[in-house]
SENU-848492 format. One line per field, with one value per atom (N, C-alpha, C): residue number from 1; x, y, z. Coordinates in steps of 0.001 Angstrom, whole numbers. Example, Ala and Ser with C-alpha at 12.3 -4.5 7.8 and 13.67 -1.06 7.14 Angstrom:
rokol c(1 1 1 2 2 2)
east c(13190 12300 13200 12850 13670 12900)
north c(-5690 -4500 -3300 -2250 -1060 30)
up c(7800 7800 7800 7080 7140 7870)
***
This chain:
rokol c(1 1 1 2 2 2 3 3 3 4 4 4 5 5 5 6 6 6 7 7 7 8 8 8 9 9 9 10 10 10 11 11 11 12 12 12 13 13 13 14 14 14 15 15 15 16 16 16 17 17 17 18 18 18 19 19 19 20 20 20 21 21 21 22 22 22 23 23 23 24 24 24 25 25 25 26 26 26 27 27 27 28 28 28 29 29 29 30 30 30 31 31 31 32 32 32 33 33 33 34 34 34 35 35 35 36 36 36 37 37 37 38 38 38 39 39 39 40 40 40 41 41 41 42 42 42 43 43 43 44 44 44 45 45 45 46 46 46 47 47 47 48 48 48 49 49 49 50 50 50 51 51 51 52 52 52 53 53 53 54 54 54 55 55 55 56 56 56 57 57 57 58 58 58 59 59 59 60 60 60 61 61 61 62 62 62 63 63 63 64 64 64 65 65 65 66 66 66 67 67 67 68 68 68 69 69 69 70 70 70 71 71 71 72 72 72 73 73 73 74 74 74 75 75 75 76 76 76 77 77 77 78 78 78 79 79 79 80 80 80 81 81 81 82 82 82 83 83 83 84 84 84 85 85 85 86 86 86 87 87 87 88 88 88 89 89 89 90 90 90 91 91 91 92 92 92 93 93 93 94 94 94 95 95 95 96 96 96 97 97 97 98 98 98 99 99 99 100 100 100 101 101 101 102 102 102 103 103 103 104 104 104 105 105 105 106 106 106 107 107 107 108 108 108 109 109 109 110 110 110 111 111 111 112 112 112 113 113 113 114 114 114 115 115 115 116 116 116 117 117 117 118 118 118 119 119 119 120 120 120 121 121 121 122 122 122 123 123 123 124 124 124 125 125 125 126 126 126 127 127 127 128 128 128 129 129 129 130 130 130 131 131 131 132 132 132 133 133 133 134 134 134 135 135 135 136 136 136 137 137 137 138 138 138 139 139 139 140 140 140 141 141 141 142 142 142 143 143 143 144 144 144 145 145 145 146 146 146 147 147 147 148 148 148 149 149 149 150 150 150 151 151 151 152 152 152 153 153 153 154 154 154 155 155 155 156 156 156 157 157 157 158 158 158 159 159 159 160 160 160 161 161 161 162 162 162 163 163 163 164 164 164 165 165 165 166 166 166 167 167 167 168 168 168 169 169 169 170 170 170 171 171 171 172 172 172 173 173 173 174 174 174 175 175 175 176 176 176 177 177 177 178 178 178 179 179 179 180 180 180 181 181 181 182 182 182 183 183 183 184 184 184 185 185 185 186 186 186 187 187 187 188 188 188 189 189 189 190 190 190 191 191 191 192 192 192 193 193 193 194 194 194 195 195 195 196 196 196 197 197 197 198 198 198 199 199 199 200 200 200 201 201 201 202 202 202 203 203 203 204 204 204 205 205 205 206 206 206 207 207 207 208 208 208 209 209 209 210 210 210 211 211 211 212 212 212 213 213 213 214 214 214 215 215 215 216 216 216 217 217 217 218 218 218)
east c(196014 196837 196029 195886 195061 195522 194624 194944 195617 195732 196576 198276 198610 200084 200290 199576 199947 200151 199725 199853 200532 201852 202532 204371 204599 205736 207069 208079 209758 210749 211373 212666 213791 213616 214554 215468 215988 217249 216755 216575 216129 216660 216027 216389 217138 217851 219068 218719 219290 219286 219929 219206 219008 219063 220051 220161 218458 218477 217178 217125 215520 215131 214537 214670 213888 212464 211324 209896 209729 209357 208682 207286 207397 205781 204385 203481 202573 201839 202092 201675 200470 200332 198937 198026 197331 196784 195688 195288 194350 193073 191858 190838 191123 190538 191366 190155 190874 190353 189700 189000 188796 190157 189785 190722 191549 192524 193390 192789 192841 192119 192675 191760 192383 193656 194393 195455 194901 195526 195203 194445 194114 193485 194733 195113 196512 197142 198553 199589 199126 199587 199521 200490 200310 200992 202218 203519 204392 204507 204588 205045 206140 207292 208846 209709 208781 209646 210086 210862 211267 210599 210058 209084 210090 209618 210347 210672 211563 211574 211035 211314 211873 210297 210707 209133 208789 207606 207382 208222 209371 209860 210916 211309 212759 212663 211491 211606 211136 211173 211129 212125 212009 213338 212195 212716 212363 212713 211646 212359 211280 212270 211668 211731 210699 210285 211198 211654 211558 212313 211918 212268 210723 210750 209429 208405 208722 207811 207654 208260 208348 206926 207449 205606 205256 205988 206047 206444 206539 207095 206732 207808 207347 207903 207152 207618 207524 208793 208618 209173 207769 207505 208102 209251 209521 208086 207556 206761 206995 208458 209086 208864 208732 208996 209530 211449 212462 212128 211632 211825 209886 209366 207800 208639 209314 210261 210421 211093 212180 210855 210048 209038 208421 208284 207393 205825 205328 204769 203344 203120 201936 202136 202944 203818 203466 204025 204126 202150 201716 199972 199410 200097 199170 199319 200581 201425 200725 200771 200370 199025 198007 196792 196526 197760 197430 197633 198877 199425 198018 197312 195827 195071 194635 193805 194430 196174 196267 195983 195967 195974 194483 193235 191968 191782 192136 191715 192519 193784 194483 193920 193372 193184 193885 195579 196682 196147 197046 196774 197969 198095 198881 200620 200486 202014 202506 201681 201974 202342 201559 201943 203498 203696 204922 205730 205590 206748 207610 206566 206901 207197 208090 208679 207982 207319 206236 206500 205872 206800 205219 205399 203729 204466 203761 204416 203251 203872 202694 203277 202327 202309 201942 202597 202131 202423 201210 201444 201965 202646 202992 202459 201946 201183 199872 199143 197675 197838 197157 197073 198229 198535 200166 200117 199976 199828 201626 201103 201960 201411 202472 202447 202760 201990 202760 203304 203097 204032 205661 205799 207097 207920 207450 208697 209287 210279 211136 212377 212582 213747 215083 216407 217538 218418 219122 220221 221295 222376 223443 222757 223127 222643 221404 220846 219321 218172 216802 216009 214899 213950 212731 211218 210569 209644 208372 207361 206384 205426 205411 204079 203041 202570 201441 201639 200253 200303 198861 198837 197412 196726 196028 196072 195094 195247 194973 194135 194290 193316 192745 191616 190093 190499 191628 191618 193248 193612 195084 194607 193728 193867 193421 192710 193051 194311 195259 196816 197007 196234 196681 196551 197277 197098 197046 195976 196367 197463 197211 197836 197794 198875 199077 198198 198051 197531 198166 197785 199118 197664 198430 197387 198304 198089 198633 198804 199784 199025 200591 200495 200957 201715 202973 203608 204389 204384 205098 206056 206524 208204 208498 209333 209566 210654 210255 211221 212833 213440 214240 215570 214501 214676 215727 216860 217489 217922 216771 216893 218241 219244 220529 221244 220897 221664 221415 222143 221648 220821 220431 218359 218444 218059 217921 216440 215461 214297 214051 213691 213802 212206 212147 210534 211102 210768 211443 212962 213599 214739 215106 214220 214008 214956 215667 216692 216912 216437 216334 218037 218787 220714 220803 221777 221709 221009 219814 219103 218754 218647 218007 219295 220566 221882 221687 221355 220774 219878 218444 217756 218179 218705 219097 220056 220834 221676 221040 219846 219029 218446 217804 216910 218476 219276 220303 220318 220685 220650 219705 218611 217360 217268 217553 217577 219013 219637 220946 220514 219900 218875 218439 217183 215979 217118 217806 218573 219254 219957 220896 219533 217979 217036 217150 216832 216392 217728 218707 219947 220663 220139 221035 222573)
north c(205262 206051 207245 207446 208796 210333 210867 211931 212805 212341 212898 212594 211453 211543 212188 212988 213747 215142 215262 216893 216892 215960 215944 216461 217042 218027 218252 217891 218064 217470 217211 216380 217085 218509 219114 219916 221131 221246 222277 222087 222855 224491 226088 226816 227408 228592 229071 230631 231015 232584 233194 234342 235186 236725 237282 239050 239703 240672 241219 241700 241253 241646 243041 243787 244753 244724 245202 245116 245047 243942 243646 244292 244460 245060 244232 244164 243754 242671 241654 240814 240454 240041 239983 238419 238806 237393 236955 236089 235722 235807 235355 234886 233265 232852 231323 230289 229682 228056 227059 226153 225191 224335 223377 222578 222080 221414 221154 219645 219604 218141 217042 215780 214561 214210 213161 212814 211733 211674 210949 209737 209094 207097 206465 206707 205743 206419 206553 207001 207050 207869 208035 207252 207168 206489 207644 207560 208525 208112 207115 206285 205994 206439 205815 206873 207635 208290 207560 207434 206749 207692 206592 207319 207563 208756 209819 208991 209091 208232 209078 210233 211092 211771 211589 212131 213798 213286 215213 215733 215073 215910 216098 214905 214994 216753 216691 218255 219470 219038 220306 221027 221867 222389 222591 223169 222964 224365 225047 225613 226288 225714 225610 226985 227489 228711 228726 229621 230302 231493 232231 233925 234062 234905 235754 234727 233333 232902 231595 231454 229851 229341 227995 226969 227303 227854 227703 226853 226145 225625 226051 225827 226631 225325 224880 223960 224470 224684 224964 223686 223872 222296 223242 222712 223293 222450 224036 222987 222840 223219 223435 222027 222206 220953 219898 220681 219712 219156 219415 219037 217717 217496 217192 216029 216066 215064 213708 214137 213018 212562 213611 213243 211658 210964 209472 210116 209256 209337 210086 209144 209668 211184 211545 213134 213878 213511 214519 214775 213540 214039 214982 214831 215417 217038 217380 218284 219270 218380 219219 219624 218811 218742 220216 220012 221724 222783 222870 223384 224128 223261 223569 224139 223920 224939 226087 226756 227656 228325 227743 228494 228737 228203 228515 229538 229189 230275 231822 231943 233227 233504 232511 233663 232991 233087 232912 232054 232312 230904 230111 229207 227928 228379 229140 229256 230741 231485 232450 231940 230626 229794 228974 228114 228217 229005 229992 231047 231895 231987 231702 230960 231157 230572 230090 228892 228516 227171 227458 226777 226654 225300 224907 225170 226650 226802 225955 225402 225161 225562 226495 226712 225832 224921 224535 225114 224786 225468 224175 224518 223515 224296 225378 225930 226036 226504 227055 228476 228404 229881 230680 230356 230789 231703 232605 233509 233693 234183 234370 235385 235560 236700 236509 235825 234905 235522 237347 238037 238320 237477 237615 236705 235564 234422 235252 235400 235831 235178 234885 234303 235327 235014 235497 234708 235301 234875 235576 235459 236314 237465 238784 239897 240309 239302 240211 239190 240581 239595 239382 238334 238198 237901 238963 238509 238074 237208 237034 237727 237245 238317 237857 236600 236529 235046 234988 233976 233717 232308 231783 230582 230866 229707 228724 227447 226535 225508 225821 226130 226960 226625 227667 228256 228279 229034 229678 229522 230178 231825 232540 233929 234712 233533 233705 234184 233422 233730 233530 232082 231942 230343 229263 228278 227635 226688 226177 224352 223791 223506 221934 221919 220085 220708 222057 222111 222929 222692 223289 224089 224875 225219 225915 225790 225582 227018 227441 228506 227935 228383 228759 229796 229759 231104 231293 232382 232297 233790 233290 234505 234785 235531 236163 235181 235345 234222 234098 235268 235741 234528 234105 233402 232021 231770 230753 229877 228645 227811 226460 227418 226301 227245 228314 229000 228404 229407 229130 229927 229536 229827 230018 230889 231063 231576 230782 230763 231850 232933 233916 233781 234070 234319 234957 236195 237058 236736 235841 235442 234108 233649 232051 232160 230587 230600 229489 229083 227862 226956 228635 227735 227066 225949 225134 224253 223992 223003 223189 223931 224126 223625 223978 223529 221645 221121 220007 218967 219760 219563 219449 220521 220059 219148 219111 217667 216563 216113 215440 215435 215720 216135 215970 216287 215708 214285 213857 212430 211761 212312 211422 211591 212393 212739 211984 211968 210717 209132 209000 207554 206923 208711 208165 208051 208789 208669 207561 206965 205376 204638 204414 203477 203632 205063 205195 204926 204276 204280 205377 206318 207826 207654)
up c(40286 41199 41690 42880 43302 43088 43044 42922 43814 45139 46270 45647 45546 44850 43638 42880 41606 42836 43481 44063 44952 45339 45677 44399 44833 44274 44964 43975 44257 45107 45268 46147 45946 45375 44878 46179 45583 47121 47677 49429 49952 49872 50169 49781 50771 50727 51654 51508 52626 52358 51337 51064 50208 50158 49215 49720 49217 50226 50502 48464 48439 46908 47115 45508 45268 45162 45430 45462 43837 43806 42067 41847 40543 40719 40505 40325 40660 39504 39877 39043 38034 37044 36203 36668 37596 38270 37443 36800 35939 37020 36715 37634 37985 38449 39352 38675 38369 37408 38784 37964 39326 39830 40347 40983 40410 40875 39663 38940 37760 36728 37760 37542 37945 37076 37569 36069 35488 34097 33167 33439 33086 33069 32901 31843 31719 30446 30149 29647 27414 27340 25720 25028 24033 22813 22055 22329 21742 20257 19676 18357 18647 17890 17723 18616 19573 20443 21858 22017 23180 24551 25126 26328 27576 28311 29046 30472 31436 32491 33835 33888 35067 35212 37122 37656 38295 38664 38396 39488 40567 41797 40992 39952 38940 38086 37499 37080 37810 38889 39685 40820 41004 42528 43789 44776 45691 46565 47875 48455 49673 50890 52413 52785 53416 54089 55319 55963 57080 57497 58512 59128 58592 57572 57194 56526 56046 55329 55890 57307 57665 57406 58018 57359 56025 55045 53454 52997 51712 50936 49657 48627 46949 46601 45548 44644 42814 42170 40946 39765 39297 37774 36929 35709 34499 33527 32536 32244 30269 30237 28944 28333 26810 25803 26234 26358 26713 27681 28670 29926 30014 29029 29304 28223 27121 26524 27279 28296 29208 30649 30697 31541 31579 32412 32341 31583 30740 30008 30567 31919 32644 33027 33776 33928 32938 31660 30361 30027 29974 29731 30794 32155 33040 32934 33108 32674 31853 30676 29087 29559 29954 30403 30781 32071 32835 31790 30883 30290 29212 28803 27897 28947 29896 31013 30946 31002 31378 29910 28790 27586 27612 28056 27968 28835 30357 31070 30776 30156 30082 28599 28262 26591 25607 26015 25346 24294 22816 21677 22280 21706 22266 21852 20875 20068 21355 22059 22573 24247 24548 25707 25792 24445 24121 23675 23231 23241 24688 25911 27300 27489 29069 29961 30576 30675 31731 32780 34003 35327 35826 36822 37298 38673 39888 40811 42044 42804 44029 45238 46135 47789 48497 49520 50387 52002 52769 54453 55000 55939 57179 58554 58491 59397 59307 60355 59723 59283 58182 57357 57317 56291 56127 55047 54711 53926 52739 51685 50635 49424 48773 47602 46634 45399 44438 43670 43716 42609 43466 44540 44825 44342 43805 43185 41864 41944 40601 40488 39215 38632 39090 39560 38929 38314 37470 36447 36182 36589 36182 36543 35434 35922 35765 35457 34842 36451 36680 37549 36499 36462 35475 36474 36165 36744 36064 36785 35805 35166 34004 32824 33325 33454 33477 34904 35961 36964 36862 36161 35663 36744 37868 38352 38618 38748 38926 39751 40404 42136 42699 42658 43170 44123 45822 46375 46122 44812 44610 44817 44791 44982 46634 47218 48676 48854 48345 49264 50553 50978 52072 52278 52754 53053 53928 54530 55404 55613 56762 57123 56330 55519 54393 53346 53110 51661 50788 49285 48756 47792 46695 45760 44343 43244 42195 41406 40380 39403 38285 37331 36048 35913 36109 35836 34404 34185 32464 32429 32220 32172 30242 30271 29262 28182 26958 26220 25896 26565 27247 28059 29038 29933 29630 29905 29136 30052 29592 30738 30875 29999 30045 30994 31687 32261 33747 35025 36309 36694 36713 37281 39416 39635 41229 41417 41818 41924 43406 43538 44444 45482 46602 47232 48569 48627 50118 49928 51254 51553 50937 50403 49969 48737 48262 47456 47121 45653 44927 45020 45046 44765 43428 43507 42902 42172 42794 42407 40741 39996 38602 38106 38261 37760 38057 38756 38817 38148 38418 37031 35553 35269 33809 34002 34046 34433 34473 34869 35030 33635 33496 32019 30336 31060 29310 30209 30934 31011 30662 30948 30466 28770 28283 26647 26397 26702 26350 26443 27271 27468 26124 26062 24898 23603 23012 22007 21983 22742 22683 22315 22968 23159 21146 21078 19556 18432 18770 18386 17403 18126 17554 18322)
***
């Protein structure tokens, strides 16, 4: 399978307006990793775990630019346990894969990578040179906003901040452990507005964990 269909991202729900945000402050941008890895050769061996079904647009949301950010698109990967569980097998290696780059390139030990909130975000342009600000994606939830600790990325020109036209470019974001991803999640960028869609996802993700458990006759 090529590597052009792994860097393709989400089917999730397009985004909607949004009340004007407060200026977040300034994000901790790592230095920028190379490109993103090829994916796997072929799928790992779980043992007696029932292997995951759901693909990488299944764990992700989605959300279309326009006014201030048109010719954007944000695509956000959950890149949690639960959610790499129910993943198709190939998904969950590639995933984790990134998941070990961001722990090399930030430093982080592995128990301090999982103890964050961590989400695989990608920019793509539908324009030429479409510029963006990756310390503007922030979570809201009920009353609290979360923004990211640390944005580790993935793609050699993720610190340009600017894309052109059918290209996307990758980073690692990790939020605070805080973050409770059984709640409703509103994925924020300027006016941009995830909605619903995370209330979706999980929905998605216990179905797929209701699956593996009947397969495993729990």
């Amino acid at each position: 399978m090529s590597a052009r269909l792994w860097i393709g991202l989400a089917l999730g729900a397009l985004g909607c307006a949004a009340p004007a945000q407060e200026t977040p402050p300034a994000g901790d941008v790592t230095r920028a990793a190379d490109t993103l890895p090829a994916p796997p050769p072929s799928a790992p061996t779980f043992g007696t775990r029932a292997a995951g079904t759901l693909s990488w647009e299944e764990l992700s949301v989605r959300m279309v630019g326009r006014e201030t950010s048109a010719g954007l698109r944000i695509d956000v990967t959950t890149l949690e346990e639960i959610a790499l569980e129910v993943a198709a097998p190939d998904i969950r290696a590639y995933l984790e894969d990134l998941l070990r780059r961001a722990r090399v390139d930030s430093g982080l030990s592995e128990r301090e990578i999982r103890e964050l909130k961590a989400f695989l975000v990608g920019f793509t342009g539908f324009e030429k040179e479409v510029h963006y600000d990756p310390t503007l994606l922030h979570i809201r939830s009920e009353a609290s906003t979360y923004h990211p600790l640390r944005i580790i990325p993935v793609s050699e020109r993720f610190e340009r901040r600017v894309v052109d036209l059918y290209q996307t470019v990758y980073a690692v974001y990790l939020f605070e452990p805080s973050v409770d991803l059984n709640a409703t999640l509103d994925f924020r960028y300027e006016e941009l507005s995830s909605g619903g869609a995370w209330r979706a996802l999980i929905n998605r993700m216990q179905r797929a964990r209701a699956r593996q458990e009947k397969e495993l006759g729990r």
